[in-house]
C-alpha positions in Angstrom: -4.4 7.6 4.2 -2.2 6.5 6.5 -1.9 2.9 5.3 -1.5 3.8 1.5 2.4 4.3 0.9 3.0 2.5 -2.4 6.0 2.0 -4.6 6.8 5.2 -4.0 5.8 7.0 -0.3 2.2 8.6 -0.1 2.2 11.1 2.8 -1.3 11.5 3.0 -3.1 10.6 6.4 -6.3 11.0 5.9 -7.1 8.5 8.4 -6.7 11.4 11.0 -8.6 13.8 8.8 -11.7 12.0 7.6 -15.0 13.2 8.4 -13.9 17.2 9.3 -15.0 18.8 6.2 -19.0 17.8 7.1 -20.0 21.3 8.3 -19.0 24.7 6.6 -15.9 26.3 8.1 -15.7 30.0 9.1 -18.2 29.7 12.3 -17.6 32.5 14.4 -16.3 31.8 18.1 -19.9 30.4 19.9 -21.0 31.6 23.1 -19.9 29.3 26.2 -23.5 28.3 27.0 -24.6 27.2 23.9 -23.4 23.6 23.1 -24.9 23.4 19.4 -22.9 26.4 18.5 -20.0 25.0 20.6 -20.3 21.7 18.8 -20.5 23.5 15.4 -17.1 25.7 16.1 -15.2 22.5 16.9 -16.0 20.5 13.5 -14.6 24.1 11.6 -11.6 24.1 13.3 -10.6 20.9 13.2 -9.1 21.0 10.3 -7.8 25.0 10.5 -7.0 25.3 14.2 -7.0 22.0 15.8 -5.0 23.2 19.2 -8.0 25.8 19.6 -10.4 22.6 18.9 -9.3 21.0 21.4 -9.6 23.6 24.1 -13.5 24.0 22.7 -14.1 20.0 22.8 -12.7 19.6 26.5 -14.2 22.9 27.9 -17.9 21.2 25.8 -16.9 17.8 28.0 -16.9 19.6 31.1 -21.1 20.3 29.9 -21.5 16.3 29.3 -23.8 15.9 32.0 -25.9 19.2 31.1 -26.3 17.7 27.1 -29.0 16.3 25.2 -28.9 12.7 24.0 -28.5 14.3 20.5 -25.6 16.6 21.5 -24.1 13.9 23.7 -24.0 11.3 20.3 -22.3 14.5 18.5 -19.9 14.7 21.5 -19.2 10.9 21.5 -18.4 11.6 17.3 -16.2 14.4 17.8 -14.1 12.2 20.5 -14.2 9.1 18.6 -12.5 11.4 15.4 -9.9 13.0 18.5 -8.7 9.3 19.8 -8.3 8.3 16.1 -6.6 11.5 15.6 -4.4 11.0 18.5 -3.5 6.9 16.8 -5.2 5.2 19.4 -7.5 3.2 16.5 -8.6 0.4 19.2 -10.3 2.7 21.4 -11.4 5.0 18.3 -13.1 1.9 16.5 -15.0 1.0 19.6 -16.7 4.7 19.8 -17.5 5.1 16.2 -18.9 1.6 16.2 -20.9 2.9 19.0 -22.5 5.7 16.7 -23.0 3.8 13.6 -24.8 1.5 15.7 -27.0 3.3 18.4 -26.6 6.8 18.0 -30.1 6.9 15.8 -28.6 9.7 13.8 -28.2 8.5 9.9 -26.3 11.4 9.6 -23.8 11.0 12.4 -23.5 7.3 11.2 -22.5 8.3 7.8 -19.8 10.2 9.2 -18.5 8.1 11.7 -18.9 5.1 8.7 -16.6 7.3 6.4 -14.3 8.0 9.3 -14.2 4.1 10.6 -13.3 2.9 6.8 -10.0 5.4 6.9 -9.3 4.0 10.6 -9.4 0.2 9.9 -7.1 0.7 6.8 -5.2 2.9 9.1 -5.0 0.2 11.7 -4.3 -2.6 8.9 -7.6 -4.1 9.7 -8.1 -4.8 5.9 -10.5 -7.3 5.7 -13.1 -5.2 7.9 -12.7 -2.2 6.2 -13.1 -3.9 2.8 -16.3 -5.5 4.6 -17.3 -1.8 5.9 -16.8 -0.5 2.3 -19.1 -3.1 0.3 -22.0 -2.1 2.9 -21.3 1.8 2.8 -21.4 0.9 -1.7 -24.5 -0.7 -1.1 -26.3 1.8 1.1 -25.5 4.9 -1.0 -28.1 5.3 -3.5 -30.2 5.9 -0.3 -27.9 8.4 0.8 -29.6 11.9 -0.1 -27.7 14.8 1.8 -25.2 16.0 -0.9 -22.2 16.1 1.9 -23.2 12.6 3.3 -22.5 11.1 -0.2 -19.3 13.2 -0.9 -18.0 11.7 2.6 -19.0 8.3 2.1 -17.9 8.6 -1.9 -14.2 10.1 -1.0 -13.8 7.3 1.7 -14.7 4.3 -0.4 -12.1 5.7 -3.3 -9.4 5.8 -0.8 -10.4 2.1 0.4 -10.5 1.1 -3.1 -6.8 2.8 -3.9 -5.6 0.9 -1.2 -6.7 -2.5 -3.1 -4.8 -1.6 -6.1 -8.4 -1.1 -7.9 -6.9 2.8 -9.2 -9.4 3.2 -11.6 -12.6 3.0 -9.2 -11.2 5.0 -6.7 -10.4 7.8 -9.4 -13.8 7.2 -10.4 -15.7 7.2 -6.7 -12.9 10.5 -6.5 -14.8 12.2 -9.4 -18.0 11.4 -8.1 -17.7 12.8 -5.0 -16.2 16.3 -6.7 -19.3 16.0 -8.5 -21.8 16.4 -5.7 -20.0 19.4 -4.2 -22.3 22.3 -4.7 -21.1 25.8 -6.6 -19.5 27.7 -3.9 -18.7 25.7 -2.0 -14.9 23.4 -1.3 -14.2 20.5 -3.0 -10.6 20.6 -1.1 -11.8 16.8 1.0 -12.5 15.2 -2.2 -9.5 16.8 -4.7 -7.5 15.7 -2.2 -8.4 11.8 -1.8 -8.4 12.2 -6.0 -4.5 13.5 -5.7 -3.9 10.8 -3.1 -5.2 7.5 -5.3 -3.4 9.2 -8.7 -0.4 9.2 -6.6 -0.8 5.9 -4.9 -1.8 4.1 -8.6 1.8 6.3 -10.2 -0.5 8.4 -12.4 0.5 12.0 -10.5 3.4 14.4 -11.1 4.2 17.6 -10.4 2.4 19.4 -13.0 -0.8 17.4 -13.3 -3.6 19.5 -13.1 -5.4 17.0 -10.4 -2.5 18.3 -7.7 -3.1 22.3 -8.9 -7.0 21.6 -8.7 -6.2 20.6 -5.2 -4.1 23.7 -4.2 -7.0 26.0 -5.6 -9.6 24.0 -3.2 -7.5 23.5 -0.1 -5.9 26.9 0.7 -3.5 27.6 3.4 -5.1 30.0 4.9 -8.6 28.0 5.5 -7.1 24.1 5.5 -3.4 24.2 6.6 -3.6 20.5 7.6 -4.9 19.5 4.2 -2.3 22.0 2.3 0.4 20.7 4.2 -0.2 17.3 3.3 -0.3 18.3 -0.3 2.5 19.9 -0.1 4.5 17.0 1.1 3.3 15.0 -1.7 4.5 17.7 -4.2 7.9 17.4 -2.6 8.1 14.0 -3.1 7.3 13.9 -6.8 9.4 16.8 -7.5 12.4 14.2 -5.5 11.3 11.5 -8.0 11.7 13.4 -11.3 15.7 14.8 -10.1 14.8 18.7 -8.6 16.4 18.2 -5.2 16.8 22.2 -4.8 13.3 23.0 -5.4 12.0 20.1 -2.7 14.4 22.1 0.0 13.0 25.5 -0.9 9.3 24.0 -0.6 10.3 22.1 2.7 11.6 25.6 4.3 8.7 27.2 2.7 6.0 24.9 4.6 8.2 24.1 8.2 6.8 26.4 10.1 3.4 25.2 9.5 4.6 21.8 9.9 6.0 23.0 13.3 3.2 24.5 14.6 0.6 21.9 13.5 2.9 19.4 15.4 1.1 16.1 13.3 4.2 13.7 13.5 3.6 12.1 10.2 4.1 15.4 8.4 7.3 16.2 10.2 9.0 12.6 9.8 7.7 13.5 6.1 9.5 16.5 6.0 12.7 15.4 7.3 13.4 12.3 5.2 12.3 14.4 2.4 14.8 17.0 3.3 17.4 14.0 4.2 16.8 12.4 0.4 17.5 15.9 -1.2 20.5 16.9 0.5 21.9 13.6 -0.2 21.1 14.0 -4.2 23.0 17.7 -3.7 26.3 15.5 -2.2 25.8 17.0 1.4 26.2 13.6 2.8 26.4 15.1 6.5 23.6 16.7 7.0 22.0 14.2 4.9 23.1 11.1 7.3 22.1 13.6 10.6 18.3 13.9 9.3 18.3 10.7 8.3 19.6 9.3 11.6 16.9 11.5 13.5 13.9 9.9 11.5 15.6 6.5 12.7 15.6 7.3 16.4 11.9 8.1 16.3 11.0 4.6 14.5 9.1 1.9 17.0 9.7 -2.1 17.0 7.9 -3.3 13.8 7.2 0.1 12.4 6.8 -0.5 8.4 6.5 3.5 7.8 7.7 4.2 4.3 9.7 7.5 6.3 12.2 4.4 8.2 12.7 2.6 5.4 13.6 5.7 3.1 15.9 6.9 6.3 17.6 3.4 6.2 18.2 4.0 2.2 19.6 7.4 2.3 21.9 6.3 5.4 22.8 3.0 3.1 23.5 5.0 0.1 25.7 7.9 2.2 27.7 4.9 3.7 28.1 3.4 0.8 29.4 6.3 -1.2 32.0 7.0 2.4 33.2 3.6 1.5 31.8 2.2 4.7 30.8 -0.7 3.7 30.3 -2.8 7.1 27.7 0.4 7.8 26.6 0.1 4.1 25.6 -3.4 4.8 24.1 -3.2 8.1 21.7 -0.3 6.6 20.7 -1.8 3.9 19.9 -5.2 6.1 17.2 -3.1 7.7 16.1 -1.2 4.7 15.7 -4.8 2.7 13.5 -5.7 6.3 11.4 -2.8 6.2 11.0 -3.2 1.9 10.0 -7.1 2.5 7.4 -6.0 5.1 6.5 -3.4 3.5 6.0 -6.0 -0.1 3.8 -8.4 2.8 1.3 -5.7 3.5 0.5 -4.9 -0.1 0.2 -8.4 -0.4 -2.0 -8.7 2.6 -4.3 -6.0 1.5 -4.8 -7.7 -2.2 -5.7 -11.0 -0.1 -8.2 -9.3 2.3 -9.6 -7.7 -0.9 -10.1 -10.8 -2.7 -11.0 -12.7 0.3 -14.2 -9.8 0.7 -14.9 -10.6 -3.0 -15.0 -14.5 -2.8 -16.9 -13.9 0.4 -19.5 -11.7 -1.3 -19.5 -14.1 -4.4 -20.5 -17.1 -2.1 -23.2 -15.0 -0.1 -24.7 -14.1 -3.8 -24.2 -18.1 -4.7 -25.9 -19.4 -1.2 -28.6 -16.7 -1.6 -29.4 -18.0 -5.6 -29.6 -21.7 -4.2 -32.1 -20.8 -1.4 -34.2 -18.9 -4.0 -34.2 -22.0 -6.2 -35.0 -24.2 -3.8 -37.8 -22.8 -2.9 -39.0 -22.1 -6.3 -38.6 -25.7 -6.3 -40.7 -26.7 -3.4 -43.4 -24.4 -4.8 -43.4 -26.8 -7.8 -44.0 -29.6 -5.9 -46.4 -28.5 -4.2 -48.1 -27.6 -7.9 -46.8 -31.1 -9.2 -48.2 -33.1 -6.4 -51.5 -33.2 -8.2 -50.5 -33.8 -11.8 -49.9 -36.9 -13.8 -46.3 -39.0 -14.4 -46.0 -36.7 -17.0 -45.7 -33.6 -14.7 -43.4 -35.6 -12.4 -41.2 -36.1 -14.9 -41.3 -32.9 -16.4 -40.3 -31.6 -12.2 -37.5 -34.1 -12.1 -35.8 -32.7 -15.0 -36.3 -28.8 -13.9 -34.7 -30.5 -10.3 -31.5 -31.9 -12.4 -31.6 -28.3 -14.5 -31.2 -26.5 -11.0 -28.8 -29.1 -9.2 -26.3 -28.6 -12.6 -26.6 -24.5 -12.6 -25.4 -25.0 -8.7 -22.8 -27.3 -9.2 -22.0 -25.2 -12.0 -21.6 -21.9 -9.9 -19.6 -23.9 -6.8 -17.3 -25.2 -9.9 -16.4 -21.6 -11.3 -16.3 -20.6 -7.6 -13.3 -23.4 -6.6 -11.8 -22.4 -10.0 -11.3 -18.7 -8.9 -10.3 -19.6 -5.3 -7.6 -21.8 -7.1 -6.8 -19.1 -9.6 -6.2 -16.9 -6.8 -4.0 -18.9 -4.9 -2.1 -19.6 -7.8 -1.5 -15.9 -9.0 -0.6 -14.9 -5.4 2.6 -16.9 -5.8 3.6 -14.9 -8.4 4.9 -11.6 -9.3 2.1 -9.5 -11.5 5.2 -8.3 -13.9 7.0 -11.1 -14.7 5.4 -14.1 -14.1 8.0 -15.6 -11.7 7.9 -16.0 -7.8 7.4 -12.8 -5.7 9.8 -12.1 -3.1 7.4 -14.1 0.0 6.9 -17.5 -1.8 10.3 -17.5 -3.2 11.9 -17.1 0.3 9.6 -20.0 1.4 10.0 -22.4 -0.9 13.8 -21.8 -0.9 13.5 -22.3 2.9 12.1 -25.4 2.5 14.4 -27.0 -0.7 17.4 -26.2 1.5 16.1 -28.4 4.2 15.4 -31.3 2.1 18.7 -30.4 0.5 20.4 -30.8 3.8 18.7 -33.9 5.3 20.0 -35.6 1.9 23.3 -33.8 2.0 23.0 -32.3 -1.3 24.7 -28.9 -2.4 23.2 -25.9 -3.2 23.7 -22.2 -4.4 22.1 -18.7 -3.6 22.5 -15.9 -6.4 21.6 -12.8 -5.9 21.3 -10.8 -9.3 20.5 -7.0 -9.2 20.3 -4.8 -12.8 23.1 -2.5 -13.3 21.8 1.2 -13.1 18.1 0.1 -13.8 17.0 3.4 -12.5 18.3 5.0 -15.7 16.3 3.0 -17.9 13.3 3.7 -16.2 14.2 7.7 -16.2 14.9 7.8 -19.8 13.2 5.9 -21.3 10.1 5.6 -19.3 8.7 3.0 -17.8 7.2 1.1 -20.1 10.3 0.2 -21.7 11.9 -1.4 -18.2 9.1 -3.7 -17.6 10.0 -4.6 -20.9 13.9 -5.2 -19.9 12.9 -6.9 -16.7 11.0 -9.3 -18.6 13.7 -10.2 -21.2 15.9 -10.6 -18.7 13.8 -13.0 -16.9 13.9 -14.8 -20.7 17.1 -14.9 -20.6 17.6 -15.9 -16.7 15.6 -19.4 -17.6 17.6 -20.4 -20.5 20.3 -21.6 -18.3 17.8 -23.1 -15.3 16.8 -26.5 -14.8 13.5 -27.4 -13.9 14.0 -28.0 -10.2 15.9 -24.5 -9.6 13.7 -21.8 -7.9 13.7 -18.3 -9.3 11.8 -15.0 -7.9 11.4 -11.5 -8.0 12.9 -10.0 -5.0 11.6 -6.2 -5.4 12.3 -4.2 -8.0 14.9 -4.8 -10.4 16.1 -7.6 -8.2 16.4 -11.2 -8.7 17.1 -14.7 -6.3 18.1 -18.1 -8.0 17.9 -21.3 -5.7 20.2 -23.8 -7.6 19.3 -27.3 -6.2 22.2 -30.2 -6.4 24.7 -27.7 -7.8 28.4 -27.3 -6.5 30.2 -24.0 -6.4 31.9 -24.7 -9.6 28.5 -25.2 -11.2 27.6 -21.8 -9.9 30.0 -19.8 -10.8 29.6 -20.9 -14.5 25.9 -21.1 -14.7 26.0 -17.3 -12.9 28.2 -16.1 -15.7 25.8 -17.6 -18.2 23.4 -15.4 -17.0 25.5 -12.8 -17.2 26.7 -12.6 -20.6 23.2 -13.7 -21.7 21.6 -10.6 -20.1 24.8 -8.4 -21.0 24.2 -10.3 -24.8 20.4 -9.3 -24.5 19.0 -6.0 -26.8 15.8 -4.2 -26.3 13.5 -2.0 -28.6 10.6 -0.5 -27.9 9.1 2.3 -30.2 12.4 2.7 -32.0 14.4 3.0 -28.9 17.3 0.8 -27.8 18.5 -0.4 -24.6 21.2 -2.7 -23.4 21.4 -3.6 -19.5 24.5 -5.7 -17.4 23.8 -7.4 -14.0 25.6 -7.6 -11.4 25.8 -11.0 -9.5 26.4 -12.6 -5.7 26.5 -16.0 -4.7 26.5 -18.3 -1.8 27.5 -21.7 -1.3 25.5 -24.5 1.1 29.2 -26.2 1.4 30.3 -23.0 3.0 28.1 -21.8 4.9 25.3 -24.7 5.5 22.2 -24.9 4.7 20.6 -21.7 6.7 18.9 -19.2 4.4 19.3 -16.1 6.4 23.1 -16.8 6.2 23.2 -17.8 2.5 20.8 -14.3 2.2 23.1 -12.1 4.1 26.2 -13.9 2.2 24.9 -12.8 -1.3 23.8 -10.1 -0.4 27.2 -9.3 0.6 28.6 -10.8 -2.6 26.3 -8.9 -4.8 27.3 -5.8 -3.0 30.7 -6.5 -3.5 30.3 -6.4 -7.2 28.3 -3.7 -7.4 31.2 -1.6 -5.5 33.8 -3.6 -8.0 32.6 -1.8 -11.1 29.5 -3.9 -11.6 28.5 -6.4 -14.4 30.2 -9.4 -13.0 30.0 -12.6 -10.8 31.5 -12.3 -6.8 31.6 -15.2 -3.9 30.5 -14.6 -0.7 33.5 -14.0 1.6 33.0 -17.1 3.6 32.3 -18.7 0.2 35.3 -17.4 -1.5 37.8 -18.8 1.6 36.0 -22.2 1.4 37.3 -22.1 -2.1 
């Protein structure tokens, strides 16, 4: 799915593709004046020609007025799935909206409900399609066609992916496999079960999941599906170090990529081919793909394709020894990682926020039911003695108390929530969005009482290394110790967050720059000082540091942000595991 690009890049876009494996491919070409047969051909070659389905659906257009309300409904689908195709979700919502709601047809609705839930996601409209998902749950078990519930089943695991909730969605995956008949292609639903193994970091290259996917989505009858599998296949085989083998599979599957012409696939394609050559030391040509995938990116894109273009062009600048091109790279690549950190965060909220919503429907629904089992009593009690009466007052008291109980534990988990949003899931500190903000805001009180303060950035010597050999179990692990270690030497009223990934920011409130510097090479040697085991295995790690001073540069956090970032940069390209000033920091000094 097209919104679904997690810690590392899903190229899946199923939002495009959902709903055209309803009907059995293979139809022979139909006869110009028969519109079921015409109607038939285009759903079988979506998915295997779709140039040739579009010349069908706009020569079956030109028939509109000769339809039948049924085949005009079937024609409003298969336009509906074209817009969306095509990425213009507003319009595409609006028609499929229109069938679910009017077209009469449960089976049309199902489709256009299973296309509609990829869309909204698509079109980061989370908290409708988490909405659309709870009522397509609740209305399968009356769901009897066999391909109906395989749709509806493969849709609701991808929506359920996108939530973080990986082991649903493998189960909704299974589920739908399940339903497929002998005979017949499970490639729609081995595909969405590749896509949310991927997504939740359970795939590589030889899991069987992604063969049993190859087997059920052939070239030669799926090329769009194929493709996209393919692209996933190259970016695992990038993650685990066979740069060679993602080239040969990337000039393997080009043509079809060319002749498709689905832009997701080829910006795929290229930053995978940009990431590879880079890995092989062909810097130019590395930096020339990359810089094409750039050009194509739009104002407030957050594709995963730009931000992996910005990190190859980073890394080939900073290998040149460019580093004001280094710098300015990684600026936008840091942009495109914090958006990319808000919309997972967004999704988890509109998830929740469904959940709470659904809890409190469930909570209202259980008061109305006992207040009326309440009024029925006294009705009943009206004609009994004091002792009745009081025997209804306390039942009144036992039903107030199991409500008040209920809206208690509901407050508790809206509190909970907003609590655990603050925080990163790993470590227990600040993520990345409420550090920034609550750094933000302690630098203005900082500078309306003229206090001094200081920005360290702190980023893990050669984490990735860790994480390759020794898995990654043991660099949570690490990242946690060094978080351990990070506090020992903070005060109460310092701020500290994860920035993303093996990277760290320290707000230290009242401190001078001297008091920097040596609380900064605290950390340091504490971290450098600091030993982890795990299964026998064990592993040292160094930081390396960058700090900024508010008696430098002022109070601004952007500027104190790009000053350690510089900084930390700086001792990164010194030979790392060590503490550097920001240059406008280091002359004030």
């Amino acid at each position: 799915m097209a919104w679904l690009f997690g810690s590392t890049r899903t190229r899946l876009v199923w939002a495009g593709l959902a709903g055209c494996l309803c009907w059995q491919t293979g139809l022979a070409v139909a006869a110009l004046a028969n519109p079921d047969a015409l109607i038939k051909q285009i759903y079988a070659l979506q998915v295997t020609d779709h140039a040739r389905s579009l010349q069908v659906l706009a020569q079956l257009n030109q028939q509109a007025a000769n339809l039948t309300p049924a085949q005009q409904w079937q024609m409003r689908y298969l336009n509906a799935w074209e817009v969306m195709y095509q990425g213009d979700y507003a319009k595409s919502e609006a028609m499929l909206s229109d069938v679910i709601e009017r077209s009469g047809n449960q089976q049309l609705a199902n489709h256009a409900s299973a296309a509609l839930l990829s869309q909204l996601g698509a079109a980061r409209h989370y908290t409708e399609a988490f909405e659309l998902a709870n009522r397509v749950a609740a209305r399968l078990p009356q769901v009897t066609d066999a391909k109906d519930r395989r749709l509806l089943l493969s849709n609701l695991s991808q929506v359920m992916g996108s939530a973080g909730q990986t082991d649903l969605a493998v189960r909704y995956a299974r589920m739908a496999m399940a339903t497929v008949p002998a005979g017949e292609s499970q490639c729609y639903p081995a595909s969405i079960l590749v896509e949310v193994l991927y997504y939740g970091k359970r795939l590589k290259s030889d899991s069987p999941e992604l063969q049993q996917a190859f087997e059920a989505c052939p070239v030669t009858t799926v090329s769009l599906y194929n493709t996209n599998l393919q692209l996933i296949l190259a970016d695992l085989l990038l993650q685990e170090g066979q740069p060679r083998k993602v080239l040969a599979l990337i000039d393997r599957i080009q043509p079809r990529i060319d002749t498709n012409g689905y832009v997701p696939a080829r910006l795929s394609a290229l930053v995978d081919r940009a990431s590879a050559l880079a890995a092989l030391g062909e810097d130019d040509a590395a930096r020339r793909l990359a810089s094409a995938v750039v050009a194509e990116g739009k104002s407030g894109d957050i594709d995963a394709w730009l931000k992996e273009a910005y990190e190859v062009l980073y890394h080939v600048e900073k290998k040149q020894g460019n580093a004001a091109a280094a710098l300015g790279y990684y600026e936008k690549f840091a942009a495109l990682d914090k958006a990319y950190l808000d919309d997972i965060h967004a999704r988890a909220l509109a998830y929740e926020a469904v959940e709470q919503h659904v809890l409190a429907q469930k909570l209202e629904t259980e008061k109305l039911s006992q207040q009326n089992a309440d009024l029925r009593t006294q009705q009943q009690l009206d004609a009994k003695t004091a002792e009745a009466n009081r025997l209804y007052l306390a039942l009144l008291l036992m039903a107030l108390g199991f409500g008040a109980l209920w809206m208690f534990r509901l407050k508790r988990s809206q509190l909970r929530f907003k609590r655990l949003s603050h925080l990163d899931g790993l470590t227990a500190i600040y993520n990345r969005q409420h550090f920034m903000g609550e750094a933000d805001r302690a630098l203005r009180q900082s500078e309306k009482r003229k206090g001094a303060a200081c920005l360290a950035f702190i980023d893990l010597d050669h984490f990735k290394r860790i994480n390759d050999s020794h898995g990654h179990a043991t660099g949570d692990l690490v990242l946690r110790r060094v978080v351990d270690a990070c506090r020992q030497h903070l005060r109460i009223a310092d701020l500290f967050g994860r920035l993303g990934g093996e990277e760290f920011g320290i707000l230290l409130v009242d401190c001078s720059s001297e008091q920097g510097v040596a609380i900064a090479e605290h950390i340091r040697a504490t971290i450098e000082a600091t030993v982890v085991e795990l299964d026998g295995v064990i592993v040292t790690v160094s930081t390396s540091i960058g700090l900024a001073f508010t008696d430098g540069i002022g109070h601004d956090l952007h500027r104190l942000c790009t000053e350690a970032d510089a900084a930390l940069y700086r001792a990164k390209h010194d030979g790392r595991n060590c503490v550097m000033t920001g240059v406008e920091s280091l002359a004030m000094a």
